[in-house]
Each structure stands twice: as C-alpha cells, then as structure tokens.
MIMARGU-710426 format. One line per field, with one value per residue (C-alpha): residue number from 1; x, y, z negated; residue in one letter. Coordinates in nm, 4 decimals. Layout:
<sites>
num: c(NUM	...) .
xx: c(X	...) .
yy: c(Y	...) .
zz: c(Z	...) .
residu: c(a	...) .
</sites>
This chain:
<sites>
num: c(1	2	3	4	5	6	7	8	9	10	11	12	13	14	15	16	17	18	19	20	21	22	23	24	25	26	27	28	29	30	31	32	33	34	35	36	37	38	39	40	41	42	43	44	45	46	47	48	49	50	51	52	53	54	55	56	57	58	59	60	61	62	63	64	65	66	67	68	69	70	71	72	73	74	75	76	77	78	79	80	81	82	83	84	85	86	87	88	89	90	91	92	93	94	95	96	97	98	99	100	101	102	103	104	105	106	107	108	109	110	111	112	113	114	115	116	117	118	119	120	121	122	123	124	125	126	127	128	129	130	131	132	133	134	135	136	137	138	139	140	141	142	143	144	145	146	147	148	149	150	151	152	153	154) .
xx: c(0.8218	0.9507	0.8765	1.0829	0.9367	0.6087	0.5632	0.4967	0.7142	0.7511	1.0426	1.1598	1.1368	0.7644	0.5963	0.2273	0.0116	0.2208	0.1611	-0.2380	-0.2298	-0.0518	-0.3095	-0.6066	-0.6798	-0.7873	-0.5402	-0.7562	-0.6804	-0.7876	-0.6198	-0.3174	-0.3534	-0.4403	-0.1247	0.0732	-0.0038	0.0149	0.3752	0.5044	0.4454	0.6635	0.3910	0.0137	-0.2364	-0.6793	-0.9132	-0.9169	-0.5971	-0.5536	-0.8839	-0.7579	-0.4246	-0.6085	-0.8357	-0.7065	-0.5329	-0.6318	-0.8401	-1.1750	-1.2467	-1.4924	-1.4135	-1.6536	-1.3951	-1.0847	-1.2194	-1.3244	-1.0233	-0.8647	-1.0519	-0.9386	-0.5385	-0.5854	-0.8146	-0.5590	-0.2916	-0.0628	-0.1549	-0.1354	-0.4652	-0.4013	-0.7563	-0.7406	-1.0664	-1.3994	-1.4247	-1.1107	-0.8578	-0.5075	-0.3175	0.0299	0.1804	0.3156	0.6853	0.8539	0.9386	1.0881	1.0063	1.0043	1.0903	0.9402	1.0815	0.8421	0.9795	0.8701	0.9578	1.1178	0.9975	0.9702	0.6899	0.7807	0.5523	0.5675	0.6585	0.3586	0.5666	0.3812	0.0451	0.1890	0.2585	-0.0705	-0.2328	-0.0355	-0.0706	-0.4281	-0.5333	-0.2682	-0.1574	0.2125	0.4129	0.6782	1.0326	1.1681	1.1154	1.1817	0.9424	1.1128	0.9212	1.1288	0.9794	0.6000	0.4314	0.2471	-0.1049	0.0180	0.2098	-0.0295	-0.2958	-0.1168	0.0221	-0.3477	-0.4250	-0.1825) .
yy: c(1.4019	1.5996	1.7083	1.7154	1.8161	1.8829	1.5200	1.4253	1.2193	1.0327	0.9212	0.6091	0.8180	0.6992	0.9640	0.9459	1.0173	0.7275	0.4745	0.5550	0.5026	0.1553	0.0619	0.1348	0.4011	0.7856	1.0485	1.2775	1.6216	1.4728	1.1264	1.2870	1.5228	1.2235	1.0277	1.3374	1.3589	0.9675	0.9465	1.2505	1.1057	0.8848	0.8078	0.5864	0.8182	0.8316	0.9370	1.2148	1.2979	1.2768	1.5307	1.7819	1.8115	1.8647	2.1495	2.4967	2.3706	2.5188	2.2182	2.1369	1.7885	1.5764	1.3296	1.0622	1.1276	1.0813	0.7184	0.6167	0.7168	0.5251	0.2005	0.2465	0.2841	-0.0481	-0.2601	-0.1513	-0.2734	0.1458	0.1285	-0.1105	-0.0847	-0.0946	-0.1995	-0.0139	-0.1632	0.0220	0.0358	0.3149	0.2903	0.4095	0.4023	0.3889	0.3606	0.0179	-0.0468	-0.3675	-0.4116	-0.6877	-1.0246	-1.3327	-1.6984	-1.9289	-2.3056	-2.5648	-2.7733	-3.1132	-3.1381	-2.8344	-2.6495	-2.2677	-2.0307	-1.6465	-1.3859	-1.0449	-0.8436	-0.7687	-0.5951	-0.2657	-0.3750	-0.4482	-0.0550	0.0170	-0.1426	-0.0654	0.3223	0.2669	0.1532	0.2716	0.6486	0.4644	0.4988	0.1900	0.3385	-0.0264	-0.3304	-0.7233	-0.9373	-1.3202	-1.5637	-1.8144	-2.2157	-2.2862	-2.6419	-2.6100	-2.6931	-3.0363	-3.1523	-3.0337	-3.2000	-3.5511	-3.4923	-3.5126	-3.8128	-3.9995) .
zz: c(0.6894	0.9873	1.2964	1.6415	1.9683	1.8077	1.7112	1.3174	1.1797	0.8401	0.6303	0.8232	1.1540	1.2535	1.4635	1.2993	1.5962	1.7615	1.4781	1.4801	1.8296	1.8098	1.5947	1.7856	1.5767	1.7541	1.6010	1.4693	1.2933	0.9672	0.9793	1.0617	0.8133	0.5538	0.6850	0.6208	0.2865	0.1997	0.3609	0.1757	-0.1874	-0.3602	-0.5493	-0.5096	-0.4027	-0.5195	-0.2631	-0.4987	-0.4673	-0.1425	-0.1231	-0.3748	-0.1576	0.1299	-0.0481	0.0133	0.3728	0.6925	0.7666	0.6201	0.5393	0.3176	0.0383	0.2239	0.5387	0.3314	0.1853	0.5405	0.6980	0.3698	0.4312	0.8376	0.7441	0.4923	0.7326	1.0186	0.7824	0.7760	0.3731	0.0952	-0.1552	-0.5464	-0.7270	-1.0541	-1.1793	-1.1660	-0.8419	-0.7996	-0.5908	-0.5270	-0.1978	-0.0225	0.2985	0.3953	0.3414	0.4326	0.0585	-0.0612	-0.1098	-0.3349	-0.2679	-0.5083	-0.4822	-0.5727	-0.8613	-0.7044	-0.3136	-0.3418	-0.0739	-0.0545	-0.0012	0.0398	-0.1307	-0.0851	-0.4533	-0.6958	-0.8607	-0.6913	-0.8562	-1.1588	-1.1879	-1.0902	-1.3098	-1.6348	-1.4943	-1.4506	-1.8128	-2.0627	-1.8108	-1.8703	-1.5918	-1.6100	-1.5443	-1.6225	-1.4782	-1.3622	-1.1870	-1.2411	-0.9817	-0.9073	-0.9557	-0.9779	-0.8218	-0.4673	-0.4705	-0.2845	-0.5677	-0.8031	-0.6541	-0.6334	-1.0053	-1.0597	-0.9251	-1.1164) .
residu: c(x	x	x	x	x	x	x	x	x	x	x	x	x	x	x	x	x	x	x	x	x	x	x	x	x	x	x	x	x	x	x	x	x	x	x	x	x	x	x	x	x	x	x	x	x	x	x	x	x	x	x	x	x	x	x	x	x	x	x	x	x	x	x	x	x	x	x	x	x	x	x	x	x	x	x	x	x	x	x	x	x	x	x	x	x	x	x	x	x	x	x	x	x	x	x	x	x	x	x	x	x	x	x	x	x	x	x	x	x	x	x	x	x	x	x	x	x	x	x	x	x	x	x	x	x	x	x	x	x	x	x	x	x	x	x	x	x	x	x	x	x	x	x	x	x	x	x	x	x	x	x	x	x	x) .
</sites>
C-alpha cells in the first residue's frame, strides 16, 4: 500500500476510496481503514484479526463494524470468504488468480473454474494450524452433468 496525492492505494495500484466508490459502497474512515489492513497482508485475515490490528490505531472501531463492513466487501465482491467451519471466517482481497480448465472426458467440452487451491490452505490451516508451503492442485478431466446424466440413462 501507498499513497500519492493523498489518495490510498494498494499493491496493484488501486486507490481504495476509488474502488469502494465503484462499488456503491460510502468510503468511510473505518472501511478504509479495514481495506488498508486486508490489502497489506499476504496472508487470510479473521474478523479478529482484522480488529486486533485496528486496536491501539488512532481510530476507534467495533468488532460488530469490522464483520459488517466484512460481509459488505464479500457481498460487493472486493474480498474472497474462506469458511473455516464453526461458523469462523477468514478473509482476503480479490485477486484475479488463476484458473483451471477441466475438459469433459465425453464431448469434450471445457468449463473454466477459478483455483481452490486458496481454500484448500484454509482449511488445512484451520484444523491441523499447518500452514502448506507445498502444493499441486491437478484438475484436469471430470464428466459434465450432461454426459453424466445421459450415461445414466443407458
């Protein structure tokens, strides 16, 4: 994160206040604080993290803020949302990521899928506290569901 001219800006150059605005979203002192502290980790962020960081700052907001403004930024599509299980959740700001084209072994057609590869991490983080430092995600060949579903009737 940077700034230039006074404006906020995160890794890939996106001026904060700018992106809330292009989604319809008011750029308040504490989302932009929030959006601050999601785009400068490299890592998936708790409500509770996120809250902790913020505690000690010169600005003064509640946990029940930071998981609203949490819930805005995913239904508004600026973060992805990793369910851990239990109701917690952990939280990162939308990259383009990569993506995975899976041929169907039939008609061979192709349907692109964005990488789970993200919640995957999560998830093994979540219930064994490993964080995975290796590894490969092979999704290649499956059978669509209109294959499948004339395989059936056969």
């Amino acid at each position: 994160m940077y700034t230039y001219n006074n404006e906020i800006y995160v890794g890939d150059g996106m001026d904060i206040v700018q992106c809330l605005k292009d989604n319809n979203l008011k750029a308040t002192r504490s989302r932009i604080k929030i959006m601050e502290i999601i785009s400068n980790s490299n890592e998936c962020l708790s409500a509770m993290d996120i809250y902790t960081k913020i505690d000690g700052e010169s600005i003064e907001i509640d946990l029940s803020t930071v998981y609203r403004t949490l819930e805005a930024f995913y239904t508004h599509g600026i973060v992805e949302k990793f369910d851990l299980g239990e109701g917690k959740y952990n939280y990162k700001l939308k990259d383009k990521g990569h993506k995975h084209l899976i041929e169907c072994e039939v008609c061979h057609k192709h349907v692109e899928i964005d990488c789970p590869m993200q919640q995957v991490q999560e998830y093994v983080k979540a219930k064994t506290g490993l964080t995975l430092l290796d590894s490969c995600v092979n999704l290649n060949k499956g059978i669509c569901k209109d294959c499948s579903s004339e395989n059936k009737k056969q």
